[in-house]
N, C-alpha and C positions, 0 to 999 in steps of 0.2 A: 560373604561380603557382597554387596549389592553393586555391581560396576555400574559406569554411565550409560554402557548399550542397555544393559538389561531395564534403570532407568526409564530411558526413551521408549524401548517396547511398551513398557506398562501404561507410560504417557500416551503411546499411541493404542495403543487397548483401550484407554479410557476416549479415546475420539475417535475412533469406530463406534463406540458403543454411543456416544452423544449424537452421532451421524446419524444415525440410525432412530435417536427419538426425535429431533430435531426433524426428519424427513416425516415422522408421525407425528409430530406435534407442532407445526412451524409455529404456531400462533403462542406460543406459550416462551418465545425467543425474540431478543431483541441485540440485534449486531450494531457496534463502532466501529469503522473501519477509517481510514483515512489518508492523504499525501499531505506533506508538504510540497507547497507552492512554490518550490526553485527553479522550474519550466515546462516546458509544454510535456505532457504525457506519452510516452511512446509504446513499444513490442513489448517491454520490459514490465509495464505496467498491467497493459491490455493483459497477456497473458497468466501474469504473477498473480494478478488480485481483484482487476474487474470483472471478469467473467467468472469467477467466482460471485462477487457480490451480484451478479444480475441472477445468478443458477439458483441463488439462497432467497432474493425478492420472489421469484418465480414461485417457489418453493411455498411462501406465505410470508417469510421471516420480514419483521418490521427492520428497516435498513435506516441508519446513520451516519450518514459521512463529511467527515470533518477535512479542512482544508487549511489543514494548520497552518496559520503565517506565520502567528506569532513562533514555532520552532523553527522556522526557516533563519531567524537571525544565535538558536544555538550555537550552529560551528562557520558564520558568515559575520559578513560587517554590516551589511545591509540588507535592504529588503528587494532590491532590483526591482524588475515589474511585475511584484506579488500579484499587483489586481488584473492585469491582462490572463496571469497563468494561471489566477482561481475562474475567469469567465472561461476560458479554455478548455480549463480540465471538467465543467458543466457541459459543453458542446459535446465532448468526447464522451462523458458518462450518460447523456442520454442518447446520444447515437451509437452507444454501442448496448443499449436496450434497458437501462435502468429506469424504469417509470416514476419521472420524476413527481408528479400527484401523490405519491404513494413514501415515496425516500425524502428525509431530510436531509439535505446538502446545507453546509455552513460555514463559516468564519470562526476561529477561536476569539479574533479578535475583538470581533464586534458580540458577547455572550458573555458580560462581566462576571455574573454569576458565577459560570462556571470556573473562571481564572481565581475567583474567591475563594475557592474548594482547595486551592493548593494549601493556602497557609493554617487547616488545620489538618491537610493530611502529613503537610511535615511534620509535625509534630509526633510524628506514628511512626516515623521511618528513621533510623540512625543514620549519622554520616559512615559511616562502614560498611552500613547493606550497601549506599548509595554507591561509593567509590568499588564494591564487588561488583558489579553492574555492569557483564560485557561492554556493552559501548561506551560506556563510560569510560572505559579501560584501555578500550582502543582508541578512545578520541584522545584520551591522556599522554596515550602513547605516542599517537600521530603527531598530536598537532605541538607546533614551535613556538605556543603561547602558552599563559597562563589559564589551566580553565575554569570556563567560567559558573559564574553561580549556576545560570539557567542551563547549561549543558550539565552540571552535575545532578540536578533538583528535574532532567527530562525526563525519568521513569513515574514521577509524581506527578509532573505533568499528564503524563499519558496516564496514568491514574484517574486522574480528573475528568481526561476526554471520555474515558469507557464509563466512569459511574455517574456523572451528573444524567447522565440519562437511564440512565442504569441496566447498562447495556449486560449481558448476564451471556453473551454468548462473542467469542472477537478470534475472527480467521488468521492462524499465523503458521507462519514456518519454524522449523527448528531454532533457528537463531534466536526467534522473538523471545522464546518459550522466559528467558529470565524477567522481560520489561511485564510481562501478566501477572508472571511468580509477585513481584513489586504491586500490583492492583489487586491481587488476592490479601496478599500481607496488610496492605492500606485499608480495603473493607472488614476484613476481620476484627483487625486492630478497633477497627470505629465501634463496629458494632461489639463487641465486646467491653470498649470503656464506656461506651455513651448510649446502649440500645441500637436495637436492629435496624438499620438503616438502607444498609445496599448490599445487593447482592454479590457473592463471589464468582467474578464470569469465569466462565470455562473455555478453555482452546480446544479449538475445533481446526485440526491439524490439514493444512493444505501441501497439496506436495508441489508446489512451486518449480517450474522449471527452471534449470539454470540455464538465462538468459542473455548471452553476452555480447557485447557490442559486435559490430561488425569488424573492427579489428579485433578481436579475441579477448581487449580489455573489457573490465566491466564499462556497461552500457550508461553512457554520460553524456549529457549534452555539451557538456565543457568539453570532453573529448572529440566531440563532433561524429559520434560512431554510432547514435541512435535513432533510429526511423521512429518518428513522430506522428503517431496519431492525425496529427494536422498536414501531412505533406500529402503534393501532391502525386499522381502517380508518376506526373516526369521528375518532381525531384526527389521523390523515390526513387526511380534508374538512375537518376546522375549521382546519387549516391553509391547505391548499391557498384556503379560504373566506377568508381575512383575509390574503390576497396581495394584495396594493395591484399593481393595473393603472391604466387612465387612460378617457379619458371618448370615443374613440374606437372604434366600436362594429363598424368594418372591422378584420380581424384580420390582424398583418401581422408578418415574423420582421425585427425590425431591434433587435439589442443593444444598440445603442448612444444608443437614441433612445427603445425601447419595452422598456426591461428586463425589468421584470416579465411583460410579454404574453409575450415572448421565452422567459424561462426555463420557463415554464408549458409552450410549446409543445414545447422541449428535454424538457423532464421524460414530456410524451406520449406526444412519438418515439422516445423512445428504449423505453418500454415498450410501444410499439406494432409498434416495429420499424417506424419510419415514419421521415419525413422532417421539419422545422420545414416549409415550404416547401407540402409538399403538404397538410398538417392547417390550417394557415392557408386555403390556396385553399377547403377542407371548409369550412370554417368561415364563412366570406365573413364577411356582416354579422354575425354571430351575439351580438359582444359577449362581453363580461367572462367573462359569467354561462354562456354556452355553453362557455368553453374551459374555465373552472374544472370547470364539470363533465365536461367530459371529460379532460382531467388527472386527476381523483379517479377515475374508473373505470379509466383505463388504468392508477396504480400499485394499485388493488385489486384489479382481478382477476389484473395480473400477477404480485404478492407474493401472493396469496391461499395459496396452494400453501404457501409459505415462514412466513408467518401460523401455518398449522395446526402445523406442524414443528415450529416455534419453540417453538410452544405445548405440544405435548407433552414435549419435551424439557425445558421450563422445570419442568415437572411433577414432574420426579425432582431434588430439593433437592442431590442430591450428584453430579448428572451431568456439569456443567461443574468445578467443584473437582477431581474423578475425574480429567475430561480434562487439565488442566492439570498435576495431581500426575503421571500417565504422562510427563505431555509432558517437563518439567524431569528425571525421571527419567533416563529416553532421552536425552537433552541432556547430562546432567549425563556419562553414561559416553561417549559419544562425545567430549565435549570433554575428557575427560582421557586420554581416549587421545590425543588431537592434541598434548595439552597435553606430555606423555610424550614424544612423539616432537619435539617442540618443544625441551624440554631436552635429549634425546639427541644430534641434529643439534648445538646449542649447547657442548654438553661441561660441560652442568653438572647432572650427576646424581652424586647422592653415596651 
């Protein structure tokens, strides 16, 4: 009988071995990666999945990155200030070394095309895969409303986002691994009733740190507990300075006991390129007041670089708008050529 570890090994067998052609062959891969646009981008981000995607540009691999709005109103009522946090998250993705000449950055919203792709890949997907569908499940569970169509029909969505361009390769973490399962099922299906059309992408296993806010909760900007990409270095320290620790002046990594001390430590090592573990032992007695400030120097001197970037780029008033209008561009003609060969396979071009 086949358990779910033994499962994920195999999964991870199969993305070593993709790593591995993918570093010999970038040119022959093409990635979708993407955020929704609910705020500014912080630690959580930087470390989770863009330095990844610049390590993969680097690499050869053709990069896509989408800046879903339209899912920012899935589990929301509104759209808040989508459009200031999609020019935002362009400043951050290019000072933190993504060439943007080279990457397409875009808008779901503005790419009718590819929002067109949804209503013939429902068609391929039962209500019951959809409702099995981790997040789905959990949002089911969470939330104190009714859910809605566009939260349960989001793995099809994100279907749409990976193959209108027909992205054949998409970085994720364990958790992801069912919303791809859902993009594999939906190209199969296609090309099986209707001729070959788009490729079946493959995951390409990231090991994601777990990132968590400065109080030990997950990292939120509603919580007020995530260092932002955009801040400055002083209100980085007044942050990091009004992190609630405890009255234990031995400094020790236990999540579950010592949150706050814990995440402080996480936040260091990981810009230290260290360990919680041995910045702790550094630290012995040191107190509060010792980690915090070292916490404030390891993300300032290591964003320091990304700071200036930022900064300049923020300087030329039309340089994220620019990127963004290229980005949907490019988007917009690639997805209707998919879209074209979509209804040709179909037989309904008139």
């Amino acid at each position: 009988m086949t358990t779910p570890s033994d499962s994920f090994a195999a999964t991870r067998e199969r993305s070593d071995e993709l790593a591995a052609e993918v570093a010999a062959h970038p040119d022959r891969f093409r990635v979708l990666t993407g955020e929704r646009p609910t705020g500014r981008l912080h630690l959580g981000h930087y470390f989770g999945t863009i330095r990844e995607r610049v390590r993969l540009q680097e690499l050869g691999v053709e990069l896509f990155v989408i800046l879903a709005d339209y899912q920012v109103i899935t589990d929301r009522d509104t759209l808040g200030q989508v459009r200031d946090n999609v020019y935002h998250a362009v400043l951050d993705y290019a000072a933190s070394g993504i060439d943007m000449s080279r990457a397409t950055v875009f808008t779901h919203s503005a790419v009718p095309a590819l929002n067109q792709l949804m209503l013939p890949f429902l068609s391929l997907i039962t209500e019951s895969e959809l409702h099995r569908n981790p997040t789905v499940k959990a949002e089911l569970a969470a939330s104190e409303r009714a859910l809605s169509g566009l939260m349960l029909t989001y793995p099809v969505h994100q279907a749409a986002d990976i193959l209108f361009c027909k992205g054949n390769l998409v970085p994720v973490g364990k958790d992801q691994l069912p919303h791809l399962e859902v993009t594999r099922v939906i190209a199969r299906r296609f090309n099986e009733r209707y001729g070959r059309v788009f490729p079946e992408p493959r995951a390409l296993l990231t090991s994601t740190p777990e990132i968590p806010g400065l109080d030990g909760r997950k990292m939120s900007k509603s919580y007020g507990n995530a260092i932002s990409l955009s801040m400055t270095a002083d209100e980085t320290a007044a942050l990091i300075r009004r992190t609630p620790t405890d009255s234990d002046r031995r400094i020790t990594f236990d999540p579950d006991t010592r949150p706050g001390v814990s995440a402080l430590l996480t936040t260091a090592a990981l810009c230290l390129g260290s360990d919680e573990h041995t910045l702790a032992d550094k630290l012995g007695d040191g107190g509060g007041s010792a980690l915090k400030k070292l916490a404030t120097d390891a993300v300032n001197d290591f964003f320091a670089g990304h700071r200036a970037r930022r900064e300049e780029l923020a300087a030329d008033p039309d340089f994220a708008s620019g990127i963004v209008r290229e980005g949907n561009r490019r988007a917009n003609e690639i997805a209707e050529r998919t879209l074209d060969e979509v209804h040709s396979a179909m037989g309904t071009v008139y």
